[in-house]
C-alpha positions as CSV (number, residue, x, y, z in Angstrom):
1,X,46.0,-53.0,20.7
2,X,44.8,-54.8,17.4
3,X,41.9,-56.4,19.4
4,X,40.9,-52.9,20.4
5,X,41.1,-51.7,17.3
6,X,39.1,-54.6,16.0
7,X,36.7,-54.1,18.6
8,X,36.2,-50.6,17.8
9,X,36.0,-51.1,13.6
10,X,33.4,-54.0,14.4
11,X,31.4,-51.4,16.8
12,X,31.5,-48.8,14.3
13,X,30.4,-50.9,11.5
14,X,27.5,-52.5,13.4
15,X,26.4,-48.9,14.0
16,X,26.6,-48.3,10.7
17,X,24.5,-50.8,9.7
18,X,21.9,-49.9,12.3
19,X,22.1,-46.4,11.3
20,X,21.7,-47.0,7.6
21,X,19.2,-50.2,8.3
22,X,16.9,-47.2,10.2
23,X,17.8,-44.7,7.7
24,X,16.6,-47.2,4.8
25,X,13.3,-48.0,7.1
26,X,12.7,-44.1,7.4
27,X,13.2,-43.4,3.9
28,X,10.1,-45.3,3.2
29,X,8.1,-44.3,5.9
30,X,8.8,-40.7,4.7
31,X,8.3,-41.7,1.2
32,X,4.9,-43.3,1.8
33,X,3.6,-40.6,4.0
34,X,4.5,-38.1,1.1
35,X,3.2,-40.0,-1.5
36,X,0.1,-40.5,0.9
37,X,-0.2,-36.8,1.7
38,X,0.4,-36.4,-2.2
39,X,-2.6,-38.8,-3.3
40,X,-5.0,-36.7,-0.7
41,X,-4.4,-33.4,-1.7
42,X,-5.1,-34.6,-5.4
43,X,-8.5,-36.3,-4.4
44,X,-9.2,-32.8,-2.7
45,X,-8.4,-30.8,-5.6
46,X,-10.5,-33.4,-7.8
47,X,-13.4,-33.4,-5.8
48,X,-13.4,-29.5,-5.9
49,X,-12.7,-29.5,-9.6
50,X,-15.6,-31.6,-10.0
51,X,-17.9,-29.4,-7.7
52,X,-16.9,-26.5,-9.7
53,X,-17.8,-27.9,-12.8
54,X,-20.8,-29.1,-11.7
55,X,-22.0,-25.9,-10.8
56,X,-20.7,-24.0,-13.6
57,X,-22.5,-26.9,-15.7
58,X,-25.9,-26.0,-13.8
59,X,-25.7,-22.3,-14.2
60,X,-24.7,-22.9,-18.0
61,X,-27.9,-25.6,-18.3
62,X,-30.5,-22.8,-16.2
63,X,-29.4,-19.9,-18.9
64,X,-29.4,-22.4,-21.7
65,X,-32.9,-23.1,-21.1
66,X,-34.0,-19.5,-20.6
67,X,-32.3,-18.9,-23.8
68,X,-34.0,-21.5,-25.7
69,X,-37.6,-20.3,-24.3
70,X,-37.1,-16.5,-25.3
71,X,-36.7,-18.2,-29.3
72,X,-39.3,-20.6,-28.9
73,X,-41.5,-17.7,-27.1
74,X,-40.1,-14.9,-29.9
75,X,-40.7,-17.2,-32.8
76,X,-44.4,-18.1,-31.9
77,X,-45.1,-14.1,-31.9
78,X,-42.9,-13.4,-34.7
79,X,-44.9,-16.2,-37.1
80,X,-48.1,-14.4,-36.5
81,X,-47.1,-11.2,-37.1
82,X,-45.6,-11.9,-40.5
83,X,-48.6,-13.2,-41.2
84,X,-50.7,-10.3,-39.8
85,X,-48.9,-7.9,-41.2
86,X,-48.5,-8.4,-44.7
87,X,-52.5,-9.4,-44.6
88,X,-52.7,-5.0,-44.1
89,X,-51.5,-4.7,-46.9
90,X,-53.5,-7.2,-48.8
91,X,-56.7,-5.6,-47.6
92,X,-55.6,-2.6,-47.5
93,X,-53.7,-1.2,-50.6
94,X,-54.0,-4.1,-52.8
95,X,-56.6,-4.8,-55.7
96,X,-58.6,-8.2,-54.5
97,X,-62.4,-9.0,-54.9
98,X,-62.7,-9.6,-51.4
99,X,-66.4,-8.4,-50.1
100,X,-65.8,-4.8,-47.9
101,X,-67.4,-6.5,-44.7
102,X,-64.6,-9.2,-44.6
103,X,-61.9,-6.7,-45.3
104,X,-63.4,-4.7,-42.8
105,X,-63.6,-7.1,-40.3
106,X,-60.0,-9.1,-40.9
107,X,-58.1,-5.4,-40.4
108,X,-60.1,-5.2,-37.0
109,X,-58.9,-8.4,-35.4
110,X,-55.3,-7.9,-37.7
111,X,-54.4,-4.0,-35.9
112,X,-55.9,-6.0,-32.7
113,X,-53.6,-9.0,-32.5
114,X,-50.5,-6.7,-33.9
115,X,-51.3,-4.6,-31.1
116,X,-51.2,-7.6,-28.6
117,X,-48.3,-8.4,-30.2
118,X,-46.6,-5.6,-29.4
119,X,-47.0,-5.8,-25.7
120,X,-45.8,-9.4,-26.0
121,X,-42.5,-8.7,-27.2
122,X,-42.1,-6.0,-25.5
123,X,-42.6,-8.3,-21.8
124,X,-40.3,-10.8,-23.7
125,X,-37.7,-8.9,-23.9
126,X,-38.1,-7.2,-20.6
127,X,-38.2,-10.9,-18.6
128,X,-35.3,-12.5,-20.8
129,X,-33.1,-9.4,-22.0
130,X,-30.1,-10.9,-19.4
131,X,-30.2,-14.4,-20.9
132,X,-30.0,-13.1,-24.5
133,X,-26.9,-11.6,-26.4
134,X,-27.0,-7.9,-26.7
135,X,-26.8,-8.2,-30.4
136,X,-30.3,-10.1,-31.1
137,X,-31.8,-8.2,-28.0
138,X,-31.0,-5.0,-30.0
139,X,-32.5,-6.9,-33.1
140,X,-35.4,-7.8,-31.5
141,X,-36.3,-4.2,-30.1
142,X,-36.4,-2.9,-33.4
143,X,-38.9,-4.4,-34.4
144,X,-40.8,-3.6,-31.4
145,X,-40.2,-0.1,-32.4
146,X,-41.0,-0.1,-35.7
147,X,-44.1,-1.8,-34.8
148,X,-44.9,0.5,-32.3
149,X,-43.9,4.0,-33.8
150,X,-47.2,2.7,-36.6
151,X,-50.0,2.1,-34.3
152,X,-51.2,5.3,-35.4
153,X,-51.2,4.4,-38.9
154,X,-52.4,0.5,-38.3
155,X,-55.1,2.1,-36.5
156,X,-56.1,5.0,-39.5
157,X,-55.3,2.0,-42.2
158,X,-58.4,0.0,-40.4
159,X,-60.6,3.3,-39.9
160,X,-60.3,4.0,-44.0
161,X,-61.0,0.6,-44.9
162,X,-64.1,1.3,-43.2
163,X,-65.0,4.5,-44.2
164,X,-63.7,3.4,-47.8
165,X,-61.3,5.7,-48.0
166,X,-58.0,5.7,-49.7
167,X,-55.0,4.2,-47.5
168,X,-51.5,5.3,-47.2
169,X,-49.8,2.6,-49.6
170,X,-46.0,4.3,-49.3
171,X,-46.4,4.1,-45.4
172,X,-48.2,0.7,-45.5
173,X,-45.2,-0.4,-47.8
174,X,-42.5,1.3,-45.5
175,X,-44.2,-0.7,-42.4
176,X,-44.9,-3.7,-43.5
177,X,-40.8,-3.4,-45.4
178,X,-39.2,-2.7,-41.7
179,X,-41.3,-4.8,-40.1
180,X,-40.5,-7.9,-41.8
181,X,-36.8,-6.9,-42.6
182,X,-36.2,-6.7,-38.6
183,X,-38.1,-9.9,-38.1
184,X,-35.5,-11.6,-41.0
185,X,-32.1,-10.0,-39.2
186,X,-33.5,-11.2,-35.7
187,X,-34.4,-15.0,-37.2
188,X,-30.6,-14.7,-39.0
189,X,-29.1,-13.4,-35.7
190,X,-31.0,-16.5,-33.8
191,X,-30.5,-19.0,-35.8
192,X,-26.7,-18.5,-35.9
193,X,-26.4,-18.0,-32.1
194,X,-28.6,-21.6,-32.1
195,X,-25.5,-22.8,-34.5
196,X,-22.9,-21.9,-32.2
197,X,-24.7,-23.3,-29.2
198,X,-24.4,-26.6,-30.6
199,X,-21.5,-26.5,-32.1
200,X,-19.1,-25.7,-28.5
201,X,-19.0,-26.6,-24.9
202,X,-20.0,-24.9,-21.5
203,X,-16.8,-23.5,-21.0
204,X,-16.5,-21.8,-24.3
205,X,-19.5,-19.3,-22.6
C-alpha cells in the first residue's frame, strides 16, 4: 500500500514537473511572440507616422513657397508704384522748375506703368489668393481698388498737365493718401505673417 502510494506521489510529481517545465517553456514562447508581434506593429505605425509627416511636410514646403513668391512678386510691384505714384503728384500739383516737356512726358509713362500695375496685382492675386491669408489678400485688393476706381483721374491728371491746365490737388492728395496707406497695412500685414512663419513649425499650420 505505501509503495503504491509512493508510486503514485512520485507519478504525480514528475507530471508536475513536466507540466510546469512546458508551462515555463510556453510562457516564453508566448511572451516572445507578443513582444515580437508588439515590436512589428510599432515599426508599422512608425513607418506610417513617418510617411504622414513627410507628406504633410511636402504639402507645407509647396504652399510655403507659393507664399513666399506672392511677397517677393507683390513687393516688386508695390516698390514701383510708390515710387510712381507720389511722382503724380510731384508733377502734377506741386511747384518744381521742371521743363513742361519732361513733366509731360514722365506722367505719360507714370499713368502707363500704374496702369500695368494694376493688371499685375490684380493676376497676383487671382493665381495666389488660396496660398495667402484672407487678411493680407483683403489688404492687398484694396489697393487694387483704390488704384483702379482713379484711372479716370490718373488719366485727366496727365491730359491737364498737357494742356497746362489746373489738376485736381484734393483728389491727387486723396489718391496718392489711399494708395500708399493700403500699400503700408499690406507691407505691415506681410511682414508679420513672414514673422510668424519663422518663428513656428509645420504643424502649427
Amino acid at each position: 500500500m505505501q509503495e503504491w502510494l509512493k508510486y503514485v506521489l512520485e507519478l504525480v510529481g514528475g507530471i508536475s514537473v513536466v507540466v510546469c517545465t512546458t508551462l515555463g517553456v510556453c510562457k516564453g514562447i508566448f511572451e516572445k511572440y507578443i513582444y515580437t508581434q508588439i515590436g512589428k506593429s510599432a515599426e508599422k505605425e512608425l513607418e506610417k507616422a513617418k510617411s504622414s509627416f513627410s507628406r504633410s511636410f511636402t504639402a507645407y514646403e509647396i504652399l510655403l513657397k507659393k507664399e513666399f513668391e506672392y511677397y517677393e512678386s507683390i513687393d516688386k510691384i508695390y516698390a514701383k508704384v510708390i515710387v510712381d505714384v507720389q511722382d503724380i503728384g510731384f508733377y502734377s500739383i506741386e511747384k518744381n522748375d521742371v521743363k513742361s516737356e519732361i513733366r509731360c512726358e514722365n506722367l505719360k509713362e507714370i499713368s502707363l506703368r500704374l496702369l500695368k500695375a494694376i493688371t499685375e496685382l490684380k493676376n497676383l492675386n487671382l493665381l495666389y489668393q488660396v496660398y495667402v491669408p484672407i487678411e493680407i489678400f483683403s489688404v492687398t485688393g484694396r489697393v487694387v481698388i483704390a488704384m483702379q476706381n482713379n484711372c479716370e483721374l490718373i488719366s485727366k491728371t496727365t491730359t491737364n498737365v498737357f494742356e497746362g491746365k489746373e489738376c485736381d490737388e484734393e483728389k491727387i492728395k486723396e489718391f496718392i493718401n489711399s494708395v500708399l496707406t493700403g500699400i503700408a497695412l499690406s507691407n505691415t500685414l506681410i511682414k508679420n505673417r513672414l514673422e510668424v512663419l519663422t518663428s513656428n513649425s509645420p504643424k502649427d499650420f
